[in-house]
VODRENDO-434228 format. One record per residue (C-alpha): residue in three letters; x, y, z. Coordinates in steps of 0.1 Angstrom, whole numbers, padded with zeros to 4 digits, always signed. Each point is the difference from the previous one (the first is absolute). Example, Ala and Ser with C-alpha at 12.3 -4.5 7.8 and 13.67 -1.06 7.14 Angstrom:
// residues 2
ALA+0123-0045+0078
SER+0014+0034-0007
This chain:
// residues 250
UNK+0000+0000+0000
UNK+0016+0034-0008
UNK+0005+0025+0024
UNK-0023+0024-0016
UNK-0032-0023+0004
UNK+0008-0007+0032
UNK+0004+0033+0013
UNK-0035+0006+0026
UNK-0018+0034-0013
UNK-0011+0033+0022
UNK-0037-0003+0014
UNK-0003+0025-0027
UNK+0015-0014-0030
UNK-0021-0040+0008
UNK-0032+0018+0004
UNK+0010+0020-0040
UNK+0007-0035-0011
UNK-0030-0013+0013
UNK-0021+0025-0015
UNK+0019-0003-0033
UNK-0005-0037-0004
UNK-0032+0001+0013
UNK-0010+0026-0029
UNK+0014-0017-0028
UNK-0015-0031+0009
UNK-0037+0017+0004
UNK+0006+0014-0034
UNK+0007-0030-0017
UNK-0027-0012+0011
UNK-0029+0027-0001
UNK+0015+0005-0037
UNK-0004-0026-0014
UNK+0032-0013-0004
UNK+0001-0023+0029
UNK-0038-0019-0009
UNK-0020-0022+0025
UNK+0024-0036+0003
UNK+0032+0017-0010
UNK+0025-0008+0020
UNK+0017+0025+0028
UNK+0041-0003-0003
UNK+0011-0018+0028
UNK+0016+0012+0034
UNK+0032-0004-0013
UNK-0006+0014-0030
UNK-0014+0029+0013
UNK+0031+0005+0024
UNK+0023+0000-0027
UNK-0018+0023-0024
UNK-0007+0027+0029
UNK+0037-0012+0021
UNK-0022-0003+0029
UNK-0007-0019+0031
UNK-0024-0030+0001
UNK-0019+0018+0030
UNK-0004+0028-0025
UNK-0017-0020-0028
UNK-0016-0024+0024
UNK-0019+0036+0013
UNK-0007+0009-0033
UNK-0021-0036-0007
UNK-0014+0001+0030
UNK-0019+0032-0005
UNK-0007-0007-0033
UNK-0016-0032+0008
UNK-0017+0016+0027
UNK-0015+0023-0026
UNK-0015-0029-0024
UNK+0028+0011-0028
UNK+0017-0036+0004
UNK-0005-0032+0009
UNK+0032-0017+0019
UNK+0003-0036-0001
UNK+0022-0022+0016
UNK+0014-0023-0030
UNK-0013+0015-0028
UNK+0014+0035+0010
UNK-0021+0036+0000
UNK-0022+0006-0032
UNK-0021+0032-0003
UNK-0036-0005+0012
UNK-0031-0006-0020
UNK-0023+0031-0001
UNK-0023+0000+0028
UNK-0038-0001-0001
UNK-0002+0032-0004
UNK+0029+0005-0026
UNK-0015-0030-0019
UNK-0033+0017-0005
UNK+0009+0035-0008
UNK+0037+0005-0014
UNK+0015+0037-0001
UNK-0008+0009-0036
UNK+0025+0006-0026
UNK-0024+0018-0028
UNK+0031+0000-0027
UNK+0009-0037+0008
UNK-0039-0003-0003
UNK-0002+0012-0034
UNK+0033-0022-0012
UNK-0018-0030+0013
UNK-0031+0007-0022
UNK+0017+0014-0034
UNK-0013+0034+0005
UNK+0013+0033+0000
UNK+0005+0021+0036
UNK+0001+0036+0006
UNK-0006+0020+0032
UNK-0005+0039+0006
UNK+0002+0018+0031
UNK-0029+0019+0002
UNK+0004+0021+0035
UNK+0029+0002+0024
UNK+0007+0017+0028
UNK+0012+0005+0038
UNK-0025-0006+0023
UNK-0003-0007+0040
UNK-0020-0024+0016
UNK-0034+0010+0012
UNK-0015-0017+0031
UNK-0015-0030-0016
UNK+0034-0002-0023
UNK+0017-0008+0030
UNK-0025-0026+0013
UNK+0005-0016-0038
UNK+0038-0001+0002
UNK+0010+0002+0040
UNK+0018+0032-0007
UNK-0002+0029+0019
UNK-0028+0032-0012
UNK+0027+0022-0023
UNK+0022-0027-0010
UNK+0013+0009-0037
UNK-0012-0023-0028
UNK+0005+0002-0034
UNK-0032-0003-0019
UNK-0005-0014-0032
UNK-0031-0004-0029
UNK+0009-0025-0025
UNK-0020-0011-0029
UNK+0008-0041-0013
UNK-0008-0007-0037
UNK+0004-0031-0021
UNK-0001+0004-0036
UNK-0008+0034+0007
UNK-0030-0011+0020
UNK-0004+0013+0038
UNK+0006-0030+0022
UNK+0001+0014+0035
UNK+0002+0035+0014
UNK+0027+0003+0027
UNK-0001+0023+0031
UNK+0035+0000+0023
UNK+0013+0008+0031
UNK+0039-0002+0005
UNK+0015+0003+0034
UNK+0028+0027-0009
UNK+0020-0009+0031
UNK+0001-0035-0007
UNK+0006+0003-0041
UNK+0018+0040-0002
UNK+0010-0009-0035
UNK-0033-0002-0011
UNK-0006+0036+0004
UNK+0024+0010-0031
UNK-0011-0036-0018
UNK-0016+0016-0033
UNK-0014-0034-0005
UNK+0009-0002-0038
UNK+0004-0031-0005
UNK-0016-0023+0025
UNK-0031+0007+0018
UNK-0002+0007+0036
UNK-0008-0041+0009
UNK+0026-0009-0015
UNK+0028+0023+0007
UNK-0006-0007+0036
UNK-0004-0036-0007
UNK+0036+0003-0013
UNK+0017+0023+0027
UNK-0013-0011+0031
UNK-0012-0034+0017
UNK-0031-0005+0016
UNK+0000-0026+0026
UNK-0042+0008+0010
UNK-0028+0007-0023
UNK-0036+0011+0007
UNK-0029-0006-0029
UNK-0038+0012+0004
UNK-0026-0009-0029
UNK-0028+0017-0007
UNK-0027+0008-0023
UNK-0012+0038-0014
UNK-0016+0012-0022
UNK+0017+0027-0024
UNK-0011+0036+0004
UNK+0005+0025-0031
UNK+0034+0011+0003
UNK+0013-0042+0010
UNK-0019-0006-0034
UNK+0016+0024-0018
UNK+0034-0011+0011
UNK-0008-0035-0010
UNK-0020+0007-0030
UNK-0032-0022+0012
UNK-0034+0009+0005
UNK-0008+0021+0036
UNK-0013-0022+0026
UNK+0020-0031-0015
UNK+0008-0027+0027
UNK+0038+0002+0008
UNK+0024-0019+0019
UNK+0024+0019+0025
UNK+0032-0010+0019
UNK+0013+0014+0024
UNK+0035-0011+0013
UNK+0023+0009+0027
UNK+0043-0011+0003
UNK+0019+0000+0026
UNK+0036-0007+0001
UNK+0013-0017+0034
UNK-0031+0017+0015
UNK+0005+0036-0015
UNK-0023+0009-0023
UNK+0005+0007-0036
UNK-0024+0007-0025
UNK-0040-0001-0002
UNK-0019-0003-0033
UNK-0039+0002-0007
UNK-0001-0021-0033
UNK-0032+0006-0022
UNK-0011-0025-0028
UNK-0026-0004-0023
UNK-0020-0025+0007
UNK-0003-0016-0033
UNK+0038+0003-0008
UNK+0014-0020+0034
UNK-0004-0029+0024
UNK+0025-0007+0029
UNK+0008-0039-0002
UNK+0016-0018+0032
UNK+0016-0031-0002
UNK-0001-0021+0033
UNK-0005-0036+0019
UNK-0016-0012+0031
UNK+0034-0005+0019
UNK+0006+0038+0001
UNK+0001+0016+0034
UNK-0033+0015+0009
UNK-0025-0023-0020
């Protein structure tokens, strides 16, 4: 063993590492990169791409595990985790990798944005504090230059700062955020309206048309990130879930 890796880190510089390792591994996984069965390097792989202790990496499992993210077994090593029930229902929507999957051309526009503070029943939403900055965002979906769903978000500026100069030009806000930062905890609600004159006009149906909206809350490690109200058509989507008895909570 060289002298380097054997060297025993500052308080300061193991709980970095920790964090460091810990990140990269959440991304991999919330990305897309890592998918549910792949498997997780092993301890001693980890040690000597990160020239840390095992303690350090054992940490790093632990929590993760602890947080549904991996599944650690004995012989056949740690794999990430299947999606939960929830997951498994209602996946965090990519609309471009949406419109790749069909054949079918994507385009977004931003429609509003601005800064905005939380009002009282923000707060009681999101667990923030009344005045908390969010970015707030108006996007409008559209497949084959078709409205698909009509997008309203709230970004927590102190958890995401970068988002405040993103010009979003490229990617929507979903996915940019999808991209940058990990969610470890995610909240859907699903409900029916019907859509008033200017939702109609946004979506290019007839007013009073039965909709779908979802409305989803992240949290990463228990701070929250992001929450989106989702609108669609009612005729232009369905939310499919694929599941089995065996899952927890059935």
């Amino acid at each position: 063993m060289n002298t380097k890796s054997a060297r025993t880190p500052q308080p300061s510089e193991a709980k970095h590492l920790y964090q460091r390792i810990r990140d990269d591994i959440e991304t991999r996984i919330m990305s897309g990169e890592w998918p549910p069965g792949h498997r997780v390097p092993f301890e001693h792989e980890l040690m000597a791409e990160y020239n840390c202790s095992r303690m350090t990496v054992n940490k790093v499992l632990s929590a993760l595990a602890a947080n549904g993210l991996i599944t650690r077994r004995r012989r056949a090593g740690t794999v990430v985790a299947e999606p939960s029930t929830q997951q498994a229902v209602l996946e965090i929507q990519d609309f471009a990798l949406e419109a790749a999957r069909a054949g079918t051309t994507y385009r977004f526009t931003i429609l509003e944005r601005a800064i905005e503070v939380l009002d009282v029943a923000g707060a009681q939403r999101t667990g923030l504090p009344v005045g908390t900055t969010m970015l707030s965002l108006t996007t409008l979906h559209l497949m084959d230059n078709i409205p698909r769903a009509y997008e309203q978000r709230l970004i927590h500026l102190a958890t995401v700062p970068e988002a405040k100069r993103e010009a979003f030009k490229q990617d929507p806000p979903g996915t940019w955020l999808l991209r940058r930062v990990p969610w470890t905890d995610a909240e859907h609600v699903v409900r029916a309206v019907n859509a008033d004159a200017s939702l109609a006009r946004r979506l290019k149906i007839q007013t009073g048309s039965a909709c779908l909206v979802l409305e989803r809350r992240t949290w990463q490690a228990g701070v929250f990130v992001t929450e989106a109200r989702i609108t669609y058509p009612g005729e232009r989507h369905h939310l499919v879930g694929r599941f089995s008895p065996a899952m927890q909570g059935l």
